[in-house]
TIROBA-66908 format. One record per residue (C-alpha): residue in one letter; chain; x, y, z negated. Coordinates in Angstrom, 3 decimals. Layout:
<marvexs>
<marvex 'a', 'A', <X, Y, Z>> ...
</marvexs>
This chain:
<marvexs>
<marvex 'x', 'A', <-13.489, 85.124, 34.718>> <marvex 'x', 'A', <-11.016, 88.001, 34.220>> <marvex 'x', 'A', <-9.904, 86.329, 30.853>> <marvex 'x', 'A', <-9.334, 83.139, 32.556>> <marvex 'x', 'A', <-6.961, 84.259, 35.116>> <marvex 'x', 'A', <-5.301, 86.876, 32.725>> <marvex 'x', 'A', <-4.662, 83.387, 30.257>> <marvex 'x', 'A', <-3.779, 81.120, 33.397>> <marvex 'x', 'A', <-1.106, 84.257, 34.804>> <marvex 'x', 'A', <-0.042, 84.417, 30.842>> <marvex 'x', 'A', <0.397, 80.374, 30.713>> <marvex 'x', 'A', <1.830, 80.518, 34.332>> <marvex 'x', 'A', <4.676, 82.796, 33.362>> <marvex 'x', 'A', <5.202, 81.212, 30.056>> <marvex 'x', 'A', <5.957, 77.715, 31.989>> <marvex 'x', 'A', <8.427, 79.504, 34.508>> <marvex 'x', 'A', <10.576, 81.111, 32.076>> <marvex 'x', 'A', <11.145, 78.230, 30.006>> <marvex 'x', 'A', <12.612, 76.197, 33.041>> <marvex 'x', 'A', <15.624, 75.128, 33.247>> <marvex 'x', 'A', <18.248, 73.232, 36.029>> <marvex 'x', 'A', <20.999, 71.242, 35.476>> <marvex 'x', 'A', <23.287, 72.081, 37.913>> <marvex 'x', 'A', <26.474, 70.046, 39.449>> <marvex 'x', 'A', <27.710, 71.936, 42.401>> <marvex 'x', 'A', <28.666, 70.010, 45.419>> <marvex 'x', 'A', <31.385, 72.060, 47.581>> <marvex 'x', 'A', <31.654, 72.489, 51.324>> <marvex 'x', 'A', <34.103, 71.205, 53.111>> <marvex 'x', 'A', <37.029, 73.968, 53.988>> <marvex 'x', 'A', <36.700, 75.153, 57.662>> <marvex 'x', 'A', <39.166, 74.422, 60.160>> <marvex 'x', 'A', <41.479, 77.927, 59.899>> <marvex 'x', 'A', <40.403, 79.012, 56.504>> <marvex 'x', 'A', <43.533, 77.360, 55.032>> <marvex 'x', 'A', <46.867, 76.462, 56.483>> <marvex 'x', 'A', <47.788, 73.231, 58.506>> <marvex 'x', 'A', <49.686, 71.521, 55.966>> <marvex 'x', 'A', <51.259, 68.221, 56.760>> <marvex 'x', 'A', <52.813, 66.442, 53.958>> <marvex 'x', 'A', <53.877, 62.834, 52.680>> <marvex 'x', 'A', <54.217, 63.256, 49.271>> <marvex 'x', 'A', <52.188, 61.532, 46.343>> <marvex 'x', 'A', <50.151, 64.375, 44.467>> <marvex 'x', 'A', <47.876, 63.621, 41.502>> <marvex 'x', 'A', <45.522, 65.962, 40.328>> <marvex 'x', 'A', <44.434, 66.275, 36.873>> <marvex 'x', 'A', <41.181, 67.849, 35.161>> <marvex 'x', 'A', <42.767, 70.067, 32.185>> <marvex 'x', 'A', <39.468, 71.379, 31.511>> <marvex 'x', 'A', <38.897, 71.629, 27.770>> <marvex 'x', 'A', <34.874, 72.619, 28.293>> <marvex 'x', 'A', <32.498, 70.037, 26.645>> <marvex 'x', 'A', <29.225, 69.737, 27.482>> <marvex 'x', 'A', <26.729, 72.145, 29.690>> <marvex 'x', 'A', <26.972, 76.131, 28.897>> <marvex 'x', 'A', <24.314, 78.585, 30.100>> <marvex 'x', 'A', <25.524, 80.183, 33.532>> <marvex 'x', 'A', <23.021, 82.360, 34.125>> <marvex 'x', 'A', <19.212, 83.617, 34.430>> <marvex 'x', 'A', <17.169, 84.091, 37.314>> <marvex 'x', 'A', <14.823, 87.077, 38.126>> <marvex 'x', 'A', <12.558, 84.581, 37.151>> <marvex 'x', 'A', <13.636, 83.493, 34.324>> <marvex 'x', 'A', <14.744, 80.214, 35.100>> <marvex 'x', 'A', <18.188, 78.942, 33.320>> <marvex 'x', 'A', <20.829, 77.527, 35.003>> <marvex 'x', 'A', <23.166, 75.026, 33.081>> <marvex 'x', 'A', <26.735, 73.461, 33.947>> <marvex 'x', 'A', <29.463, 71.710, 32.769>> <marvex 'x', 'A', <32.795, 72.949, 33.536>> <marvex 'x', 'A', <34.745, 69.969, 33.020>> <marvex 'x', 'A', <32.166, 68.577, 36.025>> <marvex 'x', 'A', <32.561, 71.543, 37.858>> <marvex 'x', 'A', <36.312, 71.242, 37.654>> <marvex 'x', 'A', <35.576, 67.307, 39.378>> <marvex 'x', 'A', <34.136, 68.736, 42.139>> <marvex 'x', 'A', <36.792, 71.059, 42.736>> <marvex 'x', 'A', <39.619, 68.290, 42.497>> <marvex 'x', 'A', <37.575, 65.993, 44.517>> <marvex 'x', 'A', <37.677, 68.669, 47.197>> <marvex 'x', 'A', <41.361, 69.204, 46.723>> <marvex 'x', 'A', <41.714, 65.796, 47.041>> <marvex 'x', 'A', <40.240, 65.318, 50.282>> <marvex 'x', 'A', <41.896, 68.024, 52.123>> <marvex 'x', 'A', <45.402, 67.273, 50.851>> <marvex 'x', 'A', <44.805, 63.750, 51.721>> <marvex 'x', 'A', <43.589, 64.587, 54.954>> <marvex 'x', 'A', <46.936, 66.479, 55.383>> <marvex 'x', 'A', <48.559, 63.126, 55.138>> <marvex 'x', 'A', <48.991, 63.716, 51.070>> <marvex 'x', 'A', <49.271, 60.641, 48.829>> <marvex 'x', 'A', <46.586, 60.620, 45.999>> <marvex 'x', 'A', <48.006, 58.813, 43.172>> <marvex 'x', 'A', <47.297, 58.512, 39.744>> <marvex 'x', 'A', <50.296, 60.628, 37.742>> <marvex 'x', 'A', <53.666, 59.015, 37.585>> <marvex 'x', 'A', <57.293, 60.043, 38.148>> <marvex 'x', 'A', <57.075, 59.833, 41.611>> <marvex 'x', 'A', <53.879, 62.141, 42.189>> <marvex 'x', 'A', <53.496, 65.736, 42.629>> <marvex 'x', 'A', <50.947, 67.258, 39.688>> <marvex 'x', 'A', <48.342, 69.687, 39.997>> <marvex 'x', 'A', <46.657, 70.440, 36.957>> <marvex 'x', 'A', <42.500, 71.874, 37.468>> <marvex 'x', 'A', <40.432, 73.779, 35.469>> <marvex 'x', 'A', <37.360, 75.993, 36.144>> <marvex 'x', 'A', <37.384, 78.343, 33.139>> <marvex 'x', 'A', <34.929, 80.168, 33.844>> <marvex 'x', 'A', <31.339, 80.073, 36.272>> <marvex 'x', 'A', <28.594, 82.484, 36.237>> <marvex 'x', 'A', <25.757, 82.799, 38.734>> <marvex 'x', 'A', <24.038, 86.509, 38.457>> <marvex 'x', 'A', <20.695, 87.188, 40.027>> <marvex 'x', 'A', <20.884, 89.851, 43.075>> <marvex 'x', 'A', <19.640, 89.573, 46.120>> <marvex 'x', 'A', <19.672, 85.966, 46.061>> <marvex 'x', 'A', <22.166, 84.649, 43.787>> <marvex 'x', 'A', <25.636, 85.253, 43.282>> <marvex 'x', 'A', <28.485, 82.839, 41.605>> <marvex 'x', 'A', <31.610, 84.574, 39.738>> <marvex 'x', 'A', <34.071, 81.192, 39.256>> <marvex 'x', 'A', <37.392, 81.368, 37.777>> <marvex 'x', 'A', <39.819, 78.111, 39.098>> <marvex 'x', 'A', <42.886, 78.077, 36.517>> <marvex 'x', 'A', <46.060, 75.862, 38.113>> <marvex 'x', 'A', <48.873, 74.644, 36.932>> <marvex 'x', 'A', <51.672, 72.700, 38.760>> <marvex 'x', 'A', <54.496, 70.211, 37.481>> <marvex 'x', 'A', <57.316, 72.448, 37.824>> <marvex 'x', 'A', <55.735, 75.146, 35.727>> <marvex 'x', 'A', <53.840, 77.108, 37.954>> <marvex 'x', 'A', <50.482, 78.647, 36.900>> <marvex 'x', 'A', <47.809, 80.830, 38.426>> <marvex 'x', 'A', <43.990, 81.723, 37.850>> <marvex 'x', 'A', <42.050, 82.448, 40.871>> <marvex 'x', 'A', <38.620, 84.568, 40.542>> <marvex 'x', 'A', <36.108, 84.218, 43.313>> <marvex 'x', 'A', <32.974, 85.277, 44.112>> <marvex 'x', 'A', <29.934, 84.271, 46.492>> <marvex 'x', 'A', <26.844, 85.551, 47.196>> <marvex 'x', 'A', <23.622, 83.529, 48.916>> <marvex 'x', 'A', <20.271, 83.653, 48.694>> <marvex 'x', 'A', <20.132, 80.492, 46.472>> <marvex 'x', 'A', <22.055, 79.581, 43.236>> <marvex 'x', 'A', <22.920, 76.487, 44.356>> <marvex 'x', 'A', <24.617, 77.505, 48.202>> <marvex 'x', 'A', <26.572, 80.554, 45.729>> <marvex 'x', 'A', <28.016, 78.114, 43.597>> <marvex 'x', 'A', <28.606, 75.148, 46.148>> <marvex 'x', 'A', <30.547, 77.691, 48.221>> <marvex 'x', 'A', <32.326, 79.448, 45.195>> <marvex 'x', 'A', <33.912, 76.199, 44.551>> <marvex 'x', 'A', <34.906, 75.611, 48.010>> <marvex 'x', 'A', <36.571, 79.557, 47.923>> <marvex 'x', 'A', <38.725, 78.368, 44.777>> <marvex 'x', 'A', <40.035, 75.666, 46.678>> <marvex 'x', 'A', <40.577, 77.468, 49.800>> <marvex 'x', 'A', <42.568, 80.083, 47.579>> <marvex 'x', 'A', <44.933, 77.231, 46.146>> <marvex 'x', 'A', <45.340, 76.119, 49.770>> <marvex 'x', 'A', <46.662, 79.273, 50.407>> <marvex 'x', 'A', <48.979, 79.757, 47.621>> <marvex 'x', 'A', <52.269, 79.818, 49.365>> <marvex 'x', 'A', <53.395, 78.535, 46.018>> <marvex 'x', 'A', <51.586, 75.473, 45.477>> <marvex 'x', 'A', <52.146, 74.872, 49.498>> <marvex 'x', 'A', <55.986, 75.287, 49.011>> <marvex 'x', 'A', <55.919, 72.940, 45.607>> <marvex 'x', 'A', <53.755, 70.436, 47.783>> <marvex 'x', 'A', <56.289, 70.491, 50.490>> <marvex 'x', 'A', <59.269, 69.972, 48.357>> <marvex 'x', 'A', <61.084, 66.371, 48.170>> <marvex 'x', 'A', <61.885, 66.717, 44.379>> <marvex 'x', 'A', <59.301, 65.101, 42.894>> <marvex 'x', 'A', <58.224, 67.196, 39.410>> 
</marvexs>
């Protein structure tokens, strides 16, 4: 009987740490305040630079379970977010043209570390028509991988929101 449940525990464990999820985050809307009011009427497109291909490991659980993502998909999630609160700012979203703003997306980097919970480490690279460029690093923790990563993505944005930068190059008439 003892051998039986030592073998089952064995087989048990060996099935757990072999598991693995294929994750593609989906973000949180940004809260009302966490990001300035910007109103705008100019045509933006938004364009995933991301040169990842295919999924990369992102991290182990305590339990050994492996989580796996694709950047270039992250990075879609991020721009889709982007999208929606720019165009609910009163933002055009256009495909690229010489009359549209351009923000280029890329999420370099995404890494979800078991601690209490989980935690996500995400790295948003940007890059704007008239030369600007900026990497934002964010973290957030929750007590599932999934929440830390949704969120993380949703912090990235938040911080390009509040890039007085890319706010000021949104603003402008000239259209680069």
């Amino acid at each position: 009987m003892r051998k039986l449940l030592y073998s089952s525990i064995l087989v048990l464990g060996v099935f757990l740490s072999s598991c693995t999820v294929h994750y593609v985050p989906l973000p949180y809307p940004v809260a009302r305040g966490a990001a300035p009011d910007l109103k705008g009427n100019q045509a933006v497109c938004i364009v995933n630079i991301s040169t990842a291909s295919g999924e990369i490991l992102l991290g182990t659980s305590a339990t050994g379970y492996k989580y796996m993502g694709n950047l270039s998909t992250w990075t879609e999630k991020a721009m889709d977010l982007l999208k929606f609160e720019l165009h609910s700012s009163g933002f055009f979203i256009r495909e690229c043209g010489n009359d549209t703003k351009q923000i280029r997306l890329s999420i370099t980097k995404a890494q979800i570390v078991a601690h209490i919970g989980a935690k996500c480490l995400l790295e948003l690279h940007l890059e704007t028509g008239d030369g600007y460029s900026q990497s934002y690093k964010v973290s957030n923790s929750y007590i599932t991988y999934d929440r830390a990563s949704d969120e993380a993505i949703t912090k990235a944005v938040i911080a390009v929101l509040n890039d007085k930068r890319v706010t000021d190059y949104l603003k402008t008439a000239d259209k680069k």
